[in-house]
N, C-alpha and C positions, 0 to 999 in steps of 0.2 A: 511423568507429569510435565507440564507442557508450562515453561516460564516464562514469558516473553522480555520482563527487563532482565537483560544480562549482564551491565553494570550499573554502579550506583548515579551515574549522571546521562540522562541519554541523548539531552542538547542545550546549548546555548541558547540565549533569547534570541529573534532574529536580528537581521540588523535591519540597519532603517532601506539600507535602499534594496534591499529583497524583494522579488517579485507577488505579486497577490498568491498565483499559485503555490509559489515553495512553502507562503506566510501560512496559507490556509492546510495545505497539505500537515506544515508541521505541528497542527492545531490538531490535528484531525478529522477536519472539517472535511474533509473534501470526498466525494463518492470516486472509486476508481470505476472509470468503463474502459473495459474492455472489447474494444468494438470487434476485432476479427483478430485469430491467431494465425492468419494469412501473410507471407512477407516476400519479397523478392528476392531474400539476401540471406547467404547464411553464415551469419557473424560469429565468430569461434566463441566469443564471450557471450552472446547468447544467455540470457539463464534461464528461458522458458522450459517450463517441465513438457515431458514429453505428452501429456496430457491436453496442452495446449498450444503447443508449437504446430503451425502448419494444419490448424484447426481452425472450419469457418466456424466457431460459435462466440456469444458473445457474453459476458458476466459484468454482472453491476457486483462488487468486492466478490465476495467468492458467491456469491450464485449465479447460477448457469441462469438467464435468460431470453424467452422467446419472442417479447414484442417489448415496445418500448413504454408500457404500463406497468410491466414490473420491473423494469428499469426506477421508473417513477416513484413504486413502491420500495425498493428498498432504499433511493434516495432519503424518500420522510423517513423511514424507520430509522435512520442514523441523524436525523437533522443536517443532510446535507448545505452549507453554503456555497457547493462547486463542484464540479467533476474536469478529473484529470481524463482526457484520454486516449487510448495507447492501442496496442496491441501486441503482436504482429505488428501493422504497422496500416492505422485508422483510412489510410489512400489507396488503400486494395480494397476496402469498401464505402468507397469515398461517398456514394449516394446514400448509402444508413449511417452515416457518422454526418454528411450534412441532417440527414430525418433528424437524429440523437440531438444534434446542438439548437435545434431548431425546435425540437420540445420540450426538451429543458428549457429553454431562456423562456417557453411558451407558462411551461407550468410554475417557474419559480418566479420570474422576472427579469427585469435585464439586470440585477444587480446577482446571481447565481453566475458567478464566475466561473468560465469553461478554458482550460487548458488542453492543447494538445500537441503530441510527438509525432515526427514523421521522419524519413530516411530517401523522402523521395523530392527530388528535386521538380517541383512540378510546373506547368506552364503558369506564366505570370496572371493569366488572368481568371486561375484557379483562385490566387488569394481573395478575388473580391465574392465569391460565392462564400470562403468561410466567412468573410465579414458579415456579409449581408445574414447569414443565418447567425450571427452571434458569436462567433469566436472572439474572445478577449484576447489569448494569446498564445503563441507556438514554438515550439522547443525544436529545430532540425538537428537530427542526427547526422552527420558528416563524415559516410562510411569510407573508408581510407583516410581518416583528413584531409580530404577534396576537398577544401572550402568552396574554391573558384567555382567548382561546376551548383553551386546553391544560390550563388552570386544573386542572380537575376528573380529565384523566389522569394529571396531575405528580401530581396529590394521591395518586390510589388505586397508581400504582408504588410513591410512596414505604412508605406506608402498609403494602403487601405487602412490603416489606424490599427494594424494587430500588433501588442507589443511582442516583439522577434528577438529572438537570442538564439542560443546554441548551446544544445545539453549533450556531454559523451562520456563514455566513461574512461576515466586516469589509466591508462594501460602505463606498469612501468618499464615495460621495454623500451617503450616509444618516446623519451622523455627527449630526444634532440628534436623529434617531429611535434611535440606538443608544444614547449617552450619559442619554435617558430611560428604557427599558429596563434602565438597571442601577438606576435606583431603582423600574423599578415589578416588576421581581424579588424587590423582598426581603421581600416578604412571600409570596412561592411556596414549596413547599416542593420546593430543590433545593438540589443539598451546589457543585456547577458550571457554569460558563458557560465553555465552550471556546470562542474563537476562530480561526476558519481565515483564512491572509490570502487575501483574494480573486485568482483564478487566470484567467490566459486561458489557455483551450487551444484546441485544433481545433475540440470539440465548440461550444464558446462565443464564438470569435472574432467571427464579424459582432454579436451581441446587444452583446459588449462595447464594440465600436466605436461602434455605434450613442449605447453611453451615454457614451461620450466620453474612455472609460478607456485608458491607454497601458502598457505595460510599465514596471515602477519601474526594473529594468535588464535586461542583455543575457545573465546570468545565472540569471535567475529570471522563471519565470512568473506572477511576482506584479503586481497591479493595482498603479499607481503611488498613493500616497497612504493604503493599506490595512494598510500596516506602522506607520505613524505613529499613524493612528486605534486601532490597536487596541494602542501604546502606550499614547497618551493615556489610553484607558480601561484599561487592567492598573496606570498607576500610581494611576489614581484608586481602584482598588479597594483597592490596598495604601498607599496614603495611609490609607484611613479607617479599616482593618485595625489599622494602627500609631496612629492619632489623632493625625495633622499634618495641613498644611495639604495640600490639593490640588494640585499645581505646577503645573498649566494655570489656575487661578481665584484661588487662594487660602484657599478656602472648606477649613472642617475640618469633615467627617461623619461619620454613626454608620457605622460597618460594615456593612458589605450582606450577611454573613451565608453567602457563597459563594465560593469559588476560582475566579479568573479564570485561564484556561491560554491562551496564542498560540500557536497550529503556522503557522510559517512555509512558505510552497512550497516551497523549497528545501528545508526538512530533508522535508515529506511525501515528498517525489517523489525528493533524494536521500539522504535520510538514514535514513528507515524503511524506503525499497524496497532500497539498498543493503545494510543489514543482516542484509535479510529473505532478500536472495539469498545471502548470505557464510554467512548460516546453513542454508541449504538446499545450497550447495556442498559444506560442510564434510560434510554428510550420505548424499552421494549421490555425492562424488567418487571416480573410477574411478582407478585405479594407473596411467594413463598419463597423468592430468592435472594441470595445477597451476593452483590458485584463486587469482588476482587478488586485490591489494588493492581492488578495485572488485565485487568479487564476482562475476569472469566466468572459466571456465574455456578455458585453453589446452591445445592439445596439436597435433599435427603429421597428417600422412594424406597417405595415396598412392593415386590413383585406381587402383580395381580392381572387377572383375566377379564375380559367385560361383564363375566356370570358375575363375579364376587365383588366387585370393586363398590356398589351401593353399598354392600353389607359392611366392606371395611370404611368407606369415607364414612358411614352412618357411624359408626362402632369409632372412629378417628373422634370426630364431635364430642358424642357422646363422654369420652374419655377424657379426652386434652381442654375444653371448652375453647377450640380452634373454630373458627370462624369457617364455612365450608368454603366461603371465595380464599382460602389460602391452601387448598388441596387440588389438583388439576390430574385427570385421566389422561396418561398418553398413550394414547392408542397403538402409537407404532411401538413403542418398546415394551409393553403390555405394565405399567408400573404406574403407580399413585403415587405422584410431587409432593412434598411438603416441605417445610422448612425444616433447616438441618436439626435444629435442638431438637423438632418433634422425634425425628427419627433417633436421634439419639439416646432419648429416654425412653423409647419402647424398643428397642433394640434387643436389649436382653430378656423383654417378658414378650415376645412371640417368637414361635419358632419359623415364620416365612423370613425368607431374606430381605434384610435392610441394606440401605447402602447408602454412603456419601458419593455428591455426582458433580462431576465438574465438568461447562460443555462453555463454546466460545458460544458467543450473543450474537452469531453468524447466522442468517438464511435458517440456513440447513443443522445449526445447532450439534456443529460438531464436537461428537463427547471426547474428551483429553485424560479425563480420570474416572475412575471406578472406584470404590472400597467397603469391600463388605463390612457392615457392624458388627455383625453377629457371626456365630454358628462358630465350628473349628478352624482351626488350620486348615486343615482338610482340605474344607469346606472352602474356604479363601482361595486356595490352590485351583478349585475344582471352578470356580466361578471368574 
């Protein structure tokens, strides 16, 4: 069974000088687009599953998408106020990610906020094309901690009015090269420097190994050591912010001129994806289900074929005095929906299988649980 909050607190309120995107993201407001799983680079940390690494396709949250109308479409279904987006990495298909931001701003307004990542250092007069189709704001990836060589794109985004910062993830080996990076930032022109704690996933497991990184715990698939480093450096930033001493050194410095942000894995994976699902339940749930405080929708079902299913929805009515708009045929898994108590009170007086059903309020309505009502052990076993 599939639980997305892992512990009891999943984030802090924002703070005030947060970017629109982090604000929105952590809302779960925000549509992810996935424009290409195309990239130039193959970064060990990486956590793209193999499924879409180095894949030209494109997905609005987890649906696979073919044009940018159901892009559009599962925008409303979740009540988007914004889309992040990413890839691979959105400058390998840099003409359908201008199309993408240029129809969203088209179809929400200029106030649908568009974020997006890149790793590619690109010519200066790249940034006024995202401007002019609506980009609000952009996150560059800084693959080696090259800053310098980004130098001259951060310059022309900002310049075009995109607010520019710098998003990468806490490596803790790297912590003499990260902590020099926030002084040789401050004279770039960027308003942020987000933080991600570095993650093992599937995609990235053996590379991680390899560099000798372990899980920080059994909860979180955060790199052990990664949370720490990118304390160290958030309170160094607001040390110099405030003009006190540094608590790791002692040392008191000028301000470095930019907001340091930490997204921990736990809250990315359950605290924006949680939200993001509870807001897409709330949107799209059907009068026989009831949304989870985890953001997964239940309801109950009785195996049936499309010869039988009039006789039992007729026979469902009939019995329970259920309204028939709270019974729904699904075709593809050949089963009649209903709310959970229905199914629970007739569970024991028919002999076709009953079940409790629990599926994410995703696209494609991926099922997480199963559980028979009725029948033997066996029978549990066997199903």
């Amino acid at each position: 069974m599939l639980s997305l909050p892992q512990v009891p607190d999943l984030a802090e309120a924002p703070d005030l000088s947060d970017t629109e995107g982090c604000i929105q993201c952590q809302m779960g407001s925000k549509l992810v687009l996935f424009i290409t799983g195309n990239c130039h680079w193959q970064c060990d940390y990486c956590p793209l599953s193999e499924t879409r690494r180095d894949v030209d396709w494109m997905f609005a949250n987890e649906r696979r998408c073919e044009t940018f109308e159901e892009v559009i479409e599962e925008a409303r279904a979740m009540r988007a106020t914004g889309a992040g987006i990413t890839g691979g990495d959105p400058l390998m298909a840099k003409e359908r990610t201008l199309e993408g931001i240029s129809r969203l701003k088209e179809e929400f307004g200029p106030g649908f906020h568009l974020h997006m990542y890149t790793s590619i250092p690109f010519k200066p007069e790249v940034a006024r094309d995202f401007a002019e189709a609506g980009l609000d704001e952009i996150r560059f990836h800084l693959l080696g901690l090259d800053a310098e060589r980004y130098r001259s794109s951060i310059s022309a985004c900002a310049e075009a009015g995109i607010l520019t910062g710098v998003e990468i993830p806490c490596e803790p080996d790297k912590r003499d090269e990260l902590l020099s990076l926030l002084d040789e930032l401050r004279d770039f022109d960027i308003s942020f420097l987000n933080l991600n704690e570095l993650e093992i996933t599937v995609g990235n497991h053996d590379n991680m190994e390899l560099r000798g990184f372990n899980l920080s715990t059994e909860i979180t698939a955060g790199a052990a050591g990664s949370n720490e480093l990118a304390h160290e450096m958030k309170s160094r930033v607001m040390a110099a912010d405030q003009g006190v001493a540094d608590p790791t050194d002692g040392t008191i410095r000028e301000p470095f001129g930019f907001h340091l942000k930490f997204c921990t894995a736990v809250f990315k994976d359950s605290g924006q994806m949680r939200r993001r699902f509870l807001r897409r339940g709330e949107s799209t749930i059907a009068p026989h289900e009831v949304l989870t405080e985890d953001g997964t929708l239940i309801f109950g079902a009785i195996d049936a074929d499309a010869e039988s299913k009039e006789d039992w929805m007729d026979e469902l009515v009939n019995e329970t005095g259920l309204p028939r708009s709270f019974l729904l045929w699904d075709e593809k898994n050949g089963r009649i929906e209903m709310p959970l108590v229905i199914a629970e009170d007739i569970a024991e007086q028919i002999e076709e299988p009953v079940f409790m059903v629990e599926v994410l309020p995703t696209h494609e309505r991926l099922e997480v649980t199963m559980v028979l009502l009725n029948g033997t052990e066996d029978n549990e076993a066997d199903s």
